[in-house]
Phi, psi and omega in degrees: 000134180274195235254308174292327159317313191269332174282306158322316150309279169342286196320318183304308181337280186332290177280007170283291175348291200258006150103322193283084181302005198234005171272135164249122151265158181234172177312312172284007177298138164241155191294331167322310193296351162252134217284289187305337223268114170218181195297317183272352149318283190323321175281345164275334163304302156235048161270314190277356168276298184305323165298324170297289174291353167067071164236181184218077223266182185240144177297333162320297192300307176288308215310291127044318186281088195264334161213186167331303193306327213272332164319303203284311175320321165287350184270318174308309164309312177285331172284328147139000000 
């Protein structure tokens, strides 16, 4: 999958999750940039990435994750 397909998706996530049709996310989205995006949010977030992609992440792996890019890059990595 490139890259704009997996930011598209993500995105789709993003705005069922928070109920909101008007988040764009870009590579530099940070959590700040979202009104609502607080720590339990962030686990509903990527409980529905994992279910989407039947993936499994580790906590190694998310702490780390300063925006979207290091996401999607992680996401890319794990999918192969």
């Amino acid at each position: 999958m490139d890259r704009a397909q997996l930011l598209s998706e993500v995105q789709d996530i993003f705005r069922d999750n928070f109920d909101d049709d008007t988040i764009v996310l870009t590579d530099a989205t940070y959590a700040a940039d979202i009104e609502d995006w607080d720590s339990l949010e962030q686990i509903n977030l990527l409980t529905a990435i994992e279910k989407k992609y039947g993936l499994k992440f580790k906590l190694a792996d998310v702490k780390n994750l300063q925006n979207i890019g290091d996401m999607l890059d992680l996401l890319q990595r794990m999918m192969g």
